[in-house]
C-alpha positions in Angstrom: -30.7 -135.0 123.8 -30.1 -131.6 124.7 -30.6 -130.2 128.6 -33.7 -127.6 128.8 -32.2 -124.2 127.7 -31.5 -121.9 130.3 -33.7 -118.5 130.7 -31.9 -115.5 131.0 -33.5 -111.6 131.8 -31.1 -110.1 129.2 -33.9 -107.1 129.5 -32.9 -106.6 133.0 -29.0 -106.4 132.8 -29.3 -103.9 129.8 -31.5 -101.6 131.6 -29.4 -101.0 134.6 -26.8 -99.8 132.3 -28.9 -97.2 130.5 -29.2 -93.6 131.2 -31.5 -91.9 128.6 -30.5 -88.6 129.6 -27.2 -88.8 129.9 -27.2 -90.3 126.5 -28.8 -87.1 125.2 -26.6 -84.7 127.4 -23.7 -86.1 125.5 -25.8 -85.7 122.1 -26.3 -82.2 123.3 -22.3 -81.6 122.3 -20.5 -81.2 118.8 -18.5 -83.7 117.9 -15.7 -85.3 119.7 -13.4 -85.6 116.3 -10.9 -82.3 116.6 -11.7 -80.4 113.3 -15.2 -81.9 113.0 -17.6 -79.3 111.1 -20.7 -80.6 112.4 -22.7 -78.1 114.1 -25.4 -79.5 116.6 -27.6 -76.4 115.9 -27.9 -76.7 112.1 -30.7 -79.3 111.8 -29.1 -79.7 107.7 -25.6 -81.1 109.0 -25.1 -84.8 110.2 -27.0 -85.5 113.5 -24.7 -86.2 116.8 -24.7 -89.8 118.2 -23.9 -90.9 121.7 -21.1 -93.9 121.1 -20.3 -96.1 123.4 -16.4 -96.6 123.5 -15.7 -100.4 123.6 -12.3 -100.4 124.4 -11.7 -101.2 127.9 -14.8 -100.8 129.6 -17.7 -103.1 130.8 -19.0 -104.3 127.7 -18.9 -107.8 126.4 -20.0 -109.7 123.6 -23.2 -109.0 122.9 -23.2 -107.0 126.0 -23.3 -103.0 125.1 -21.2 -100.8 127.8 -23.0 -99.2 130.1 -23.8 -95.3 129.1 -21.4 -94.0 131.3 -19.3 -94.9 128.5 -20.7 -92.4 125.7 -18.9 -90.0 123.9 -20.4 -87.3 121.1 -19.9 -88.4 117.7 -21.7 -86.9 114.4 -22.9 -90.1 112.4 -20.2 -90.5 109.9 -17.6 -90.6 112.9 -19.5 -92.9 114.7 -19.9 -95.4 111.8 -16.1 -95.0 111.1 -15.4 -95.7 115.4 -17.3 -98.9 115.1 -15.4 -100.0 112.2 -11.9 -99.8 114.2 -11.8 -98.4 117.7 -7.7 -98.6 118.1 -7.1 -96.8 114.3 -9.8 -94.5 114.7 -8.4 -93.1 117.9 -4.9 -93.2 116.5 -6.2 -91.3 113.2 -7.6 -88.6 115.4 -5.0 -88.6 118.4 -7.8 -88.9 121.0 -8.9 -91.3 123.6 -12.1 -92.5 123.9 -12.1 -93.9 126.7 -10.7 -90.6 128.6 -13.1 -88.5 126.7 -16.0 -90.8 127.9 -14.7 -90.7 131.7 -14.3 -86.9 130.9 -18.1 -87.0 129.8 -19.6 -89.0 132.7 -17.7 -87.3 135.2 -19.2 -83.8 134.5 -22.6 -85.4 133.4 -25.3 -83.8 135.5 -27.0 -87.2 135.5 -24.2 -89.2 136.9 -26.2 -89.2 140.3 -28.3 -92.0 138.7 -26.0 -94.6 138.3 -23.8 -93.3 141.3 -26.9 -94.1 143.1 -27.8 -97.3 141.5 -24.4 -98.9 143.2 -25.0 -98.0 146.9 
């Protein structure tokens, strides 16, 4: 017979890693891909997305990474990132990871999860 199963506030451990607006501070930008035509202020082109970048950062299976690891993707970009983060980045000669460091550390927002760690 199987052991009682184990309760686990999965609720909890994703909201400490979520920052709404810092989320849509990143949305607020065009398009991370160099080249990208998508313009954030033409409500007819493909909406911006906040993508978290995988690679390297605090994420887990089944465990999204926190948002300080967003970047500013237009939907068709972020479908393609999700697909393959390594070829993606070598297709477009960026880093994701940098560009989401870049991001966080000039997010006017960053206070809250600075603050959540003291």
């Amino acid at each position: 017979m199987l052991p009682a199963r184990i309760k686990h506030n999965t609720r909890r451990a994703y909201k400490e890693r979520e920052y709404p607006r810092h989320r849509k501070w990143v949305r607020g930008h065009g398009c991370c891909v160099p080249g990208c035509v998508q313009d954030i202020h033409d409500p007819m082109t493909i909406p911006i997305e906040a993508a978290h970048v995988r690679r390297n950062t605090d994420g887990g299976t089944a465990l999204k990474p926190h948002d300080k690891w967003v970047i500013s993707l237009c939907a068709k970009h972020h479908k393609e990132q999700h697909r393959a983060d390594l070829t993606f980045e070598a297709k477009y000669k960026i880093d994701t990871r940098e560009l989401a460091i870049e991001f966080a550390r000039k997010s006017p927002y960053r206070f809250e999860w600075e603050s959540d760690n003291d």
